[in-house]
C-alpha positions in Angstrom: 0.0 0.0 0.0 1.5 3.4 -1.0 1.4 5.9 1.0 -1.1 8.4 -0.4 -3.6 5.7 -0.4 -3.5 6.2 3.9 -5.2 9.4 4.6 -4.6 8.4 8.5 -2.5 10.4 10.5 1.0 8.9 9.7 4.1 7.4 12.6 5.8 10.7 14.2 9.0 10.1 14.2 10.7 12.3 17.0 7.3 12.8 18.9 8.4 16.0 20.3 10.4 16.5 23.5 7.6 14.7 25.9 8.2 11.4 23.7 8.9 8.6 26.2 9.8 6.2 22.8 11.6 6.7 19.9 12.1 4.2 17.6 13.3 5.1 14.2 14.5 2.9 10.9 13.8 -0.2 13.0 14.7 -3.3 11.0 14.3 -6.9 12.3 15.4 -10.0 10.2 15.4 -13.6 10.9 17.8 -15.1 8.5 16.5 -13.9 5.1 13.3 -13.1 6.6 12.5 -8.9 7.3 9.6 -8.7 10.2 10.5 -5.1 10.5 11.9 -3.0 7.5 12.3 1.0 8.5 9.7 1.0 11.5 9.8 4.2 13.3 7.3 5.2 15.8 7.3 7.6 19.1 5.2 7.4 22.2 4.3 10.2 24.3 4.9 10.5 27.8 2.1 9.2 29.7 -0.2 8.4 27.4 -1.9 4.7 27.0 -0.5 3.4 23.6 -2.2 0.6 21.9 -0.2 -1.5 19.2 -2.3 -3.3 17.0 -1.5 -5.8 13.3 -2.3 -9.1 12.0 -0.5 -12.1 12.6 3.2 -12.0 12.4 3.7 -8.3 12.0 6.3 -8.5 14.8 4.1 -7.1 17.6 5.7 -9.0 20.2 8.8 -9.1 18.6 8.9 -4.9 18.4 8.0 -5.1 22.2 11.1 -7.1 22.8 13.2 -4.8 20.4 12.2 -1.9 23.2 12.9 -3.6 26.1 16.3 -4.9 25.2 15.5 -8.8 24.9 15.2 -8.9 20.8 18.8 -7.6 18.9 17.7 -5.5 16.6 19.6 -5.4 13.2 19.7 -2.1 12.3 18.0 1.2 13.7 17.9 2.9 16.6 15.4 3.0 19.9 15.5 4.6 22.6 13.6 4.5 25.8 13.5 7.3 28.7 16.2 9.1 26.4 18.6 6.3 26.6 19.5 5.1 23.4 19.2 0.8 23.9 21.5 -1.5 22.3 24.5 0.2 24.0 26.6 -2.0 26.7 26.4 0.0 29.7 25.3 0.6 32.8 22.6 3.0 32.3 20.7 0.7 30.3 20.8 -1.9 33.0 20.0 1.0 35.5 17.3 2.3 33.0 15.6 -1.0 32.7 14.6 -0.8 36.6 11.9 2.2 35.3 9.8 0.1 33.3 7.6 -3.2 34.3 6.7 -6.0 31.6 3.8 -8.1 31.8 4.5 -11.1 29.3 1.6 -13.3 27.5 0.1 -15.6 30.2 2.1 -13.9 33.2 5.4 -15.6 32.6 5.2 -16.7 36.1 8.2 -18.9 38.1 6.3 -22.1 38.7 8.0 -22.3 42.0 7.6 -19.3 43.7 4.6 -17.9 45.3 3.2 -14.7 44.1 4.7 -12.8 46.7 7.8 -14.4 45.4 7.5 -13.5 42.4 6.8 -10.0 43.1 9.9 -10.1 44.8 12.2 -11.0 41.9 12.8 -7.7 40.2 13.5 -6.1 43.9 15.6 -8.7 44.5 17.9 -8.0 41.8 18.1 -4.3 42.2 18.4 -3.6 45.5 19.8 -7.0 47.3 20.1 -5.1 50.8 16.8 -4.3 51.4 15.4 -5.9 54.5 13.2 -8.9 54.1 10.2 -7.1 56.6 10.0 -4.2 54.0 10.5 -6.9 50.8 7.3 -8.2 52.3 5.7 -5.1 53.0 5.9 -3.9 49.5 5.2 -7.4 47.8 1.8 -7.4 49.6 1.3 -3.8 48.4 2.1 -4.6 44.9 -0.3 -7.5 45.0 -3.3 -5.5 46.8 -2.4 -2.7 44.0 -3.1 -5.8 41.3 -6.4 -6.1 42.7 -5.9 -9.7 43.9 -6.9 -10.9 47.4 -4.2 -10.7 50.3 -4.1 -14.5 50.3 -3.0 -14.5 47.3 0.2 -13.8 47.8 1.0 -17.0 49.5 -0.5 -18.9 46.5 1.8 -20.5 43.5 0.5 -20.0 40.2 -0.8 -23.5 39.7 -3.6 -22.4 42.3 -4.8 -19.1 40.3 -7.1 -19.0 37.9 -6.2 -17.6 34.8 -7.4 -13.9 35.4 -5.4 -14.3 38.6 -2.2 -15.0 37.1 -2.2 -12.0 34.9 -3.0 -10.0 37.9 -0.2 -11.7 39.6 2.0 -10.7 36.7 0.9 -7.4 36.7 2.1 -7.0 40.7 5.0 -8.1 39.6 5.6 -5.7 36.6 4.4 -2.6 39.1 7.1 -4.1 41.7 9.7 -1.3 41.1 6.6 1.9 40.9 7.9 2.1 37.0 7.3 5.0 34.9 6.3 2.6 31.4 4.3 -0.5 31.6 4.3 -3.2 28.6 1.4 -4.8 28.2 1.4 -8.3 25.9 -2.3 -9.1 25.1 -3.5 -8.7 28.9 -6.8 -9.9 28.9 -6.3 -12.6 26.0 -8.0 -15.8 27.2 -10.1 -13.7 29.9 -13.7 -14.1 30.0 -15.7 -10.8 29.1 -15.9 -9.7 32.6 -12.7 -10.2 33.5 -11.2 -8.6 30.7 -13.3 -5.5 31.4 -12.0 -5.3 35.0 -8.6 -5.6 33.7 -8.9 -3.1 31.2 -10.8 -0.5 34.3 -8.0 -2.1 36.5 -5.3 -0.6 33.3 -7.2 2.6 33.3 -6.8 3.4 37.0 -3.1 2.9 37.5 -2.6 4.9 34.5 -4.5 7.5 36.0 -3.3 7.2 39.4 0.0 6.6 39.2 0.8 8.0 35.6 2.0 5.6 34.1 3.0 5.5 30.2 1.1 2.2 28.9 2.7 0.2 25.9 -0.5 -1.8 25.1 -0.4 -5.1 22.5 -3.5 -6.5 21.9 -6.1 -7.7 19.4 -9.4 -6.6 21.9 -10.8 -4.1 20.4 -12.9 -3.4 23.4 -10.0 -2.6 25.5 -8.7 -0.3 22.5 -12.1 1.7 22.1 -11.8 2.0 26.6 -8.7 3.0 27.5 -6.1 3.3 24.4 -5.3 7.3 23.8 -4.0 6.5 20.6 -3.1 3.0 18.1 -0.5 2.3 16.1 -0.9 -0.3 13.5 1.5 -2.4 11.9 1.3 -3.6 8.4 3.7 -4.2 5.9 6.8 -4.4 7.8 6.0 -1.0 9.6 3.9 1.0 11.4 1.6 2.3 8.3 -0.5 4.6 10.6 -0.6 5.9 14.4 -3.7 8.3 15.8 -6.5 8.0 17.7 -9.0 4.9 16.4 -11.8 7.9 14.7 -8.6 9.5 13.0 -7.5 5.3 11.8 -10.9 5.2 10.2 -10.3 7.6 7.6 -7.4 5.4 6.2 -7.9 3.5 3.0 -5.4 1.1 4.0 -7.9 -2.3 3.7 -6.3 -4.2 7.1 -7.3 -1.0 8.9 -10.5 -0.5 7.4 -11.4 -4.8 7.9 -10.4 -4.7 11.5 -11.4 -1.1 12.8 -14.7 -0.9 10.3 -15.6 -4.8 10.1 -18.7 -6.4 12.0 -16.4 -6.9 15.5 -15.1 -3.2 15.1 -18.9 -1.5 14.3 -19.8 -3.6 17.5 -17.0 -2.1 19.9 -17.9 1.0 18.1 -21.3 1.3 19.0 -21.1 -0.5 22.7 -18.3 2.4 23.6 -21.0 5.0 22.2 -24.2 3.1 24.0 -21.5 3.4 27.3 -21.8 -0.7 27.6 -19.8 -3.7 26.0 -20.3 -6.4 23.9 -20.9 -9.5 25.6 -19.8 -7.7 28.8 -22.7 -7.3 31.2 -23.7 -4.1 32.1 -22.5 -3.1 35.6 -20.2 -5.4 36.6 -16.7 -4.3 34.5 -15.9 -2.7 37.9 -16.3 -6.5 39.5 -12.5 -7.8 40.2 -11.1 -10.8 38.4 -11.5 -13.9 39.8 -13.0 -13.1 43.2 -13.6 -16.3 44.3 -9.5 -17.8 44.1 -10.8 -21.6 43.8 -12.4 -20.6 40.5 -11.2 -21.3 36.9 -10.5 -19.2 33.9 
């Protein structure tokens, strides 16, 4: 698709000086394969970014490309205005600002969730005392919206919902400035995936955060994203708002923002309800009962 056929707002490079990600001639290869070829994209300082693309547009893999554990082949990124891909001790420092929440929680088996929670703490500062390591695990997991006693629980007794949860506390462990987000409330039941996108909404809100958002829900992008970028092609063929990606021509972004599931989120955000998602209870926490299953 040329670009005069996307009348879409189009990727800002430099994003200004509040840009809290800049990512410029990214280019990602697996052997003779290209994922990425010239992706450049920004993302503004507290804002709630969604990232959005069909299958095997490197969503995940442009994720890992930010947060250090993808080597990029060429291009540049840079995160909190360091540049990443450089050997040095600010990046390590610089990687204690941001939390990660992986696809399914990437959870240690054997650890608890308070654990867990404690792993990036651990690390970073070792000579902490083990009454305030507990203090602030149980904090992080009551922030998470999960019951206190589930921080004595391994993740083969959560549900689901509970385990992203749990993987959230963890991410939040060091109060960072960025969250990434890997489809969050994939495999979550409607409800669940509503509280976890009000649950997303309110730490964002509360505590600031800048939100680095993957996900194919298009409920969660119509409710809390500020803006979506979408990739296609090898890049990121269009970044705005999701009225302002409606006006493209592009036919990915038309099919998935105009389709049948896109009209639906469409009108449920405008009726104030969700599809599928009953009406007063998306403030109802996930999992309340911890026997229960996802």
């Amino acid at each position: 698709m040329s670009e005069e056929t996307v009348t879409a707002p189009q990727p800002d490079t430099h994003g200004g000086d509040d840009a809290i990600i800049r990512i410029e001639g990214l280019v990602n290869r697996f052997g003779e394969h290209a994922v990425h070829d010239g992706l450049s994209l920004s993302m503004r300082r507290g804002e709630i970014l969604g990232v959005v693309g069909g299958s095997g547009t490197g969503k995940s893999v442009l994720m890992r490309s930010i947060i250090g554990l993808q080597q990029f082949t060429e291009g540049t990124v840079e995160v909190l205005g360091q540049r990443m891909g450089e050997a040095c001790n600010d990046e390590i420092d610089i990687r204690s600002r941001w939390g990660v929440l992986f696809q399914g929680g990437a959870l240690f088996s054997t650890l608890t969730v308070a654990e867990n929670v404690l792993v990036p703490l651990r690390e970073f500062y070792p000579k902490m005392s083990e009454q305030l390591f507990h203090e602030i695990a149980c904090l992080k997991v009551m922030l998470s919206g999960l019951p206190a006693e589930a921080a004595a629980k391994y993740p083969s007794e959560l549900s689901g919902g509970m385990r992203k949860r749990a993987g959230l506390a963890r991410a939040l462990a060091l109060d960072p400035e960025l969250l990434f987000l890997d489809e969050p409330t994939a495999g979550l039941d409607p409800i669940s995936a509503a509280g976890f996108d009000n649950l997303i909404k309110e730490l964002h809100e509360t505590l600031g955060l800048g939100v680095f958002l993957i996900t194919h829900d298009l409920d969660t992008l119509h409710e809390i994203c500020d803006r979506v970028a979408v990739l296609a092609d090898k890049k990121v063929i269009a970044i705005g708002t999701i009225p302002e990606l409606m006006k493209s021509d592009h036919p990915w972004i038309q099919e998935y923002f105009a389709g049948p599931r896109g009209r639906a989120a469409l009108s449920s955000r405008e009726a104030g309800t969700t599809p599928s998602r009953e009406p007063g209870d998306d403030n109802r926490p996930i999992d309340s009962n911890p026997g229960s299953k996802a």
